[in-house]
ROSENU-309599 format. One record per residue: residue number from 1; residue in three letters; x, y, z of N, C-alpha, C in turn. Coordinates in nm, 4 decimals. Layout:
! ROSENU-309599
REC   pos   code         nu         nv         nw        cau        cav        caw         cu         cv         cw
REC   NUM    ALA          X          Y          Z          X          Y          Z          X          Y          Z
...
***
This chain:
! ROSENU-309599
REC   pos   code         nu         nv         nw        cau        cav        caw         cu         cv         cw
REC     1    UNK     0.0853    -0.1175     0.0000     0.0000     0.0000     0.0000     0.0894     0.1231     0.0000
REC     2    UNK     0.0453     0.2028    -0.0943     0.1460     0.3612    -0.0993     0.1011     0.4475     0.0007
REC     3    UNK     0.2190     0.5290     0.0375     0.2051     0.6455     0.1213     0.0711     0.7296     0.0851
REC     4    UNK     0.0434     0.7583    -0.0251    -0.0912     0.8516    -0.0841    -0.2185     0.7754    -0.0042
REC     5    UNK    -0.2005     0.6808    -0.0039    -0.3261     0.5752     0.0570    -0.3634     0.5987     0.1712
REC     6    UNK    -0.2372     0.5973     0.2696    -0.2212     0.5968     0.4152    -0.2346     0.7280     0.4332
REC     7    UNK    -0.2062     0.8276     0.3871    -0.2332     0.9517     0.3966    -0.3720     0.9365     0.4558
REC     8    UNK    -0.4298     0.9495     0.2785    -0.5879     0.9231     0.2981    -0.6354     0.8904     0.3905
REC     9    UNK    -0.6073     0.7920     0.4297    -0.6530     0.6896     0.5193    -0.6709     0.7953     0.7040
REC    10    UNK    -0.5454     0.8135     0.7062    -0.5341     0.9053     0.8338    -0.6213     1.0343     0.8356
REC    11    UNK    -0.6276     1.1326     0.7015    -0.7031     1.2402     0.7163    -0.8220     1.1841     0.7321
REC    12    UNK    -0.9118     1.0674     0.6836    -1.0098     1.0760     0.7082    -1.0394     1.0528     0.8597
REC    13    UNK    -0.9688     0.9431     0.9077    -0.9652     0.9288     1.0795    -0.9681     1.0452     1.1267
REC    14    UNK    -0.9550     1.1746     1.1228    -0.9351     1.2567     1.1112    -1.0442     1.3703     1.1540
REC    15    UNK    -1.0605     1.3295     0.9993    -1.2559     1.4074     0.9702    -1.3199     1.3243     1.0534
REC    16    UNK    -1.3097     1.2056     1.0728    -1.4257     1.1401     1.1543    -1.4362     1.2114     1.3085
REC    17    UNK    -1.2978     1.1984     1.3365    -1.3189     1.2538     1.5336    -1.3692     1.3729     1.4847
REC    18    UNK    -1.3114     1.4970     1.4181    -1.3998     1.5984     1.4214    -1.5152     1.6088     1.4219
REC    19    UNK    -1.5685     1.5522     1.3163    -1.7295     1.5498     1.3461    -1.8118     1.4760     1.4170
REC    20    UNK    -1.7010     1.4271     1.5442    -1.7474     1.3520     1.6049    -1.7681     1.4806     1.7366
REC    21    UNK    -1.6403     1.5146     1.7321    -1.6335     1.6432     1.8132    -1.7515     1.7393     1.8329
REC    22    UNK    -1.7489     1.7325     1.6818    -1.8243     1.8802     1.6903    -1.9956     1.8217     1.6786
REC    23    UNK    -2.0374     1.7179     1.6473    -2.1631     1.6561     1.6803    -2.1690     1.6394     1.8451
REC    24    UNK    -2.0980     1.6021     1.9499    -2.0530     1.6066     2.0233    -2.1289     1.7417     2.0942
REC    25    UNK    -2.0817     1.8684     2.0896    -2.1122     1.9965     2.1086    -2.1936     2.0218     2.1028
REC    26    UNK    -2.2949     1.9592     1.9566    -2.4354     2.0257     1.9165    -2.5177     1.9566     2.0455
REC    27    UNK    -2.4564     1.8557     2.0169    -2.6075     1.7949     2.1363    -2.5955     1.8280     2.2484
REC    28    UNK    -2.4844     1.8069     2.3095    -2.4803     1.8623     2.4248    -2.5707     2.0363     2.4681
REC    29    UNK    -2.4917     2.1094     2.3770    -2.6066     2.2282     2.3705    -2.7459     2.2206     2.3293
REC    30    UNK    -2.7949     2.1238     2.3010    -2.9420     2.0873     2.2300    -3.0385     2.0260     2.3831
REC    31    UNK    -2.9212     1.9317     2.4569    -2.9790     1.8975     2.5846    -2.9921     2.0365     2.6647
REC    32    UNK    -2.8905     2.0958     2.6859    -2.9487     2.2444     2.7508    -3.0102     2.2798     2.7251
REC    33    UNK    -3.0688     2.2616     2.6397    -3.1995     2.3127     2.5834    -3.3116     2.2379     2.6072
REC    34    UNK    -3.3371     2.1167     2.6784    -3.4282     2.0504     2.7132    -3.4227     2.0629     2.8650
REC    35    UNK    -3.3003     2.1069     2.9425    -3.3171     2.0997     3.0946    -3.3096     2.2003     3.1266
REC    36    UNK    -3.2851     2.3539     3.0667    -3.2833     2.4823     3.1650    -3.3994     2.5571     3.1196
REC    37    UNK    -3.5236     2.5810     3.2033    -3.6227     2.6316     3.1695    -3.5868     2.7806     3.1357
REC    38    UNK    -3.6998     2.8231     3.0178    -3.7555     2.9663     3.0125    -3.8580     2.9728     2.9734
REC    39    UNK    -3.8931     3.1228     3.0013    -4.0373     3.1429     2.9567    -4.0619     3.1270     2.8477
REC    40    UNK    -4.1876     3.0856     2.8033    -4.2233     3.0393     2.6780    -4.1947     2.8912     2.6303
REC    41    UNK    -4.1589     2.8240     2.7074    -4.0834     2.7010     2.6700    -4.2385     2.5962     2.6441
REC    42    UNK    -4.2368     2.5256     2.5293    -4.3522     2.4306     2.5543    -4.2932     2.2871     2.5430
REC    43    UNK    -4.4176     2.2091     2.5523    -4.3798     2.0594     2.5734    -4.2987     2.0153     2.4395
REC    44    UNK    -4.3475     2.0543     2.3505    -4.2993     2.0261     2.1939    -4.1570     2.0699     2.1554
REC    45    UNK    -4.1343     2.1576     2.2369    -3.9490     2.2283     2.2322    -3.8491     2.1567     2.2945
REC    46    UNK    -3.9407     2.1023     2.4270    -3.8735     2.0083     2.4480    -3.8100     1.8431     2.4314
REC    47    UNK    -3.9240     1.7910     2.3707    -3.8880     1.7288     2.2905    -3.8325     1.7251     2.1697
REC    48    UNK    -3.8300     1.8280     2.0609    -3.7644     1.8557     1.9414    -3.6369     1.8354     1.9622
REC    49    UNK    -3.6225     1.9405     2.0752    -3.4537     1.9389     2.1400    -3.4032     1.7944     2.1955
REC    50    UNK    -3.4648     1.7510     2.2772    -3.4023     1.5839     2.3075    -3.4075     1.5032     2.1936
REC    51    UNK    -3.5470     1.5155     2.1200    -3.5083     1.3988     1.9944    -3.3690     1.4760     1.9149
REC    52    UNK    -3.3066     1.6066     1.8961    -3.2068     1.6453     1.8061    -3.1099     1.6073     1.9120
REC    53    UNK    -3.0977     1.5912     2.0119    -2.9841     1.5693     2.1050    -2.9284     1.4194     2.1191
REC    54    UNK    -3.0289     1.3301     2.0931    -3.0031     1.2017     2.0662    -2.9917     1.1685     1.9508
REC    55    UNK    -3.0330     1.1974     1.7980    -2.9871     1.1816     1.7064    -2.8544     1.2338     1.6886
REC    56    UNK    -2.7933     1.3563     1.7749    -2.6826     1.3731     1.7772    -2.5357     1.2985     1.8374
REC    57    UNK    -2.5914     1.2279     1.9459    -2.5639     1.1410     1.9756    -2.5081     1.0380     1.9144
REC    58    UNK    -2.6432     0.9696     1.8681    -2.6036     0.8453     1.7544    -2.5268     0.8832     1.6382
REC    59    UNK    -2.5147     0.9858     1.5836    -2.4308     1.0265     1.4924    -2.2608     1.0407     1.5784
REC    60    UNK    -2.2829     1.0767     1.6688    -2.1476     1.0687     1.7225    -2.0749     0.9181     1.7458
REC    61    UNK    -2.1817     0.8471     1.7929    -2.1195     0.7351     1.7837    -2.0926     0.6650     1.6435
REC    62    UNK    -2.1449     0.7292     1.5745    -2.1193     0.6225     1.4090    -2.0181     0.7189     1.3299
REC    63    UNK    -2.0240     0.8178     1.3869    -1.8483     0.8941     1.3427    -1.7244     0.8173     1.4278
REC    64    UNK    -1.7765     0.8092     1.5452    -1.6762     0.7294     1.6458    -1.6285     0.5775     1.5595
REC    65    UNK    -1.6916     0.5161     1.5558    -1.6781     0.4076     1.4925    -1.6623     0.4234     1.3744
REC    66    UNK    -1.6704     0.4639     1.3033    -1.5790     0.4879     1.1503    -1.4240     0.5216     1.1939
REC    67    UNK    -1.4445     0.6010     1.2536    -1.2657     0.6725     1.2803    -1.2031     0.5032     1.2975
REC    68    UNK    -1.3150     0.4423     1.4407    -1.2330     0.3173     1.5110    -1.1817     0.2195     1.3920
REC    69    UNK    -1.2872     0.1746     1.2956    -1.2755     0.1043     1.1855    -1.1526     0.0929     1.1083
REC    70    UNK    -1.1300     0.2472     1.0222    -1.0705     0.3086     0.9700    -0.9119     0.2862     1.0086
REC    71    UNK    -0.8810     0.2881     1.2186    -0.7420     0.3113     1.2373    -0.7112     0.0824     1.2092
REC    72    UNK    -0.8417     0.0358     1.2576    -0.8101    -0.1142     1.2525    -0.7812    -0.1304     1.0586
REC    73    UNK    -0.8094    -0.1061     0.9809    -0.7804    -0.1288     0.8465    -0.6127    -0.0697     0.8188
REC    74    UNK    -0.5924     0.0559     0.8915    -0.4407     0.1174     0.9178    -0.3597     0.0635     0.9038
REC    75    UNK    -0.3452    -0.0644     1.0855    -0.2839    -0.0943     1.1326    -0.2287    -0.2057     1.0479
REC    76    UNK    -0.3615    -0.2958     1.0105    -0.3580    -0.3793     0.8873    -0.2625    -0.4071     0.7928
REC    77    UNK    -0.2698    -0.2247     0.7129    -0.1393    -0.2321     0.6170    -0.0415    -0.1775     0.6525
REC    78    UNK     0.0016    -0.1399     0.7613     0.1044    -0.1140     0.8198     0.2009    -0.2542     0.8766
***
């Protein structure tokens, strides 16, 4: 396997934690948004926000696991 490959290979591990990161962030701020009351808040906001906070979630974990995938195929051709 050529260096150009492994490159590849690493930037994408790469991109994956980031957007694992930064999916990471959204939800977390999306749950604040389901547990710190304000006025005006209705039942429906709050759920919008937890269902986007857990789909954020699961996206974090399936970025997580790509990255994980990705370094086991690495190691492989290394």
């Amino acid at each position: 396997m050529d260096s150009k490959v492994i490159r590849e290979i690493k930037v994408k591990i790469q991109d994956y934690q980031h957007y694992g990161i930064v999916l990471l962030s959204l939800s977390s701020f999306l749950y604040l948004g389901t547990v710190i009351p304000f006025a005006g808040k209705d039942t429906t906001d709050a759920i919008v926000c937890g269902s986007a906070s857990l789909a954020g979630l699961g996206f974090t974990a399936l970025m997580y696991y790509q990255a994980k995938r990705l370094k086991k195929r690495l190691q492989e051709y290394q």
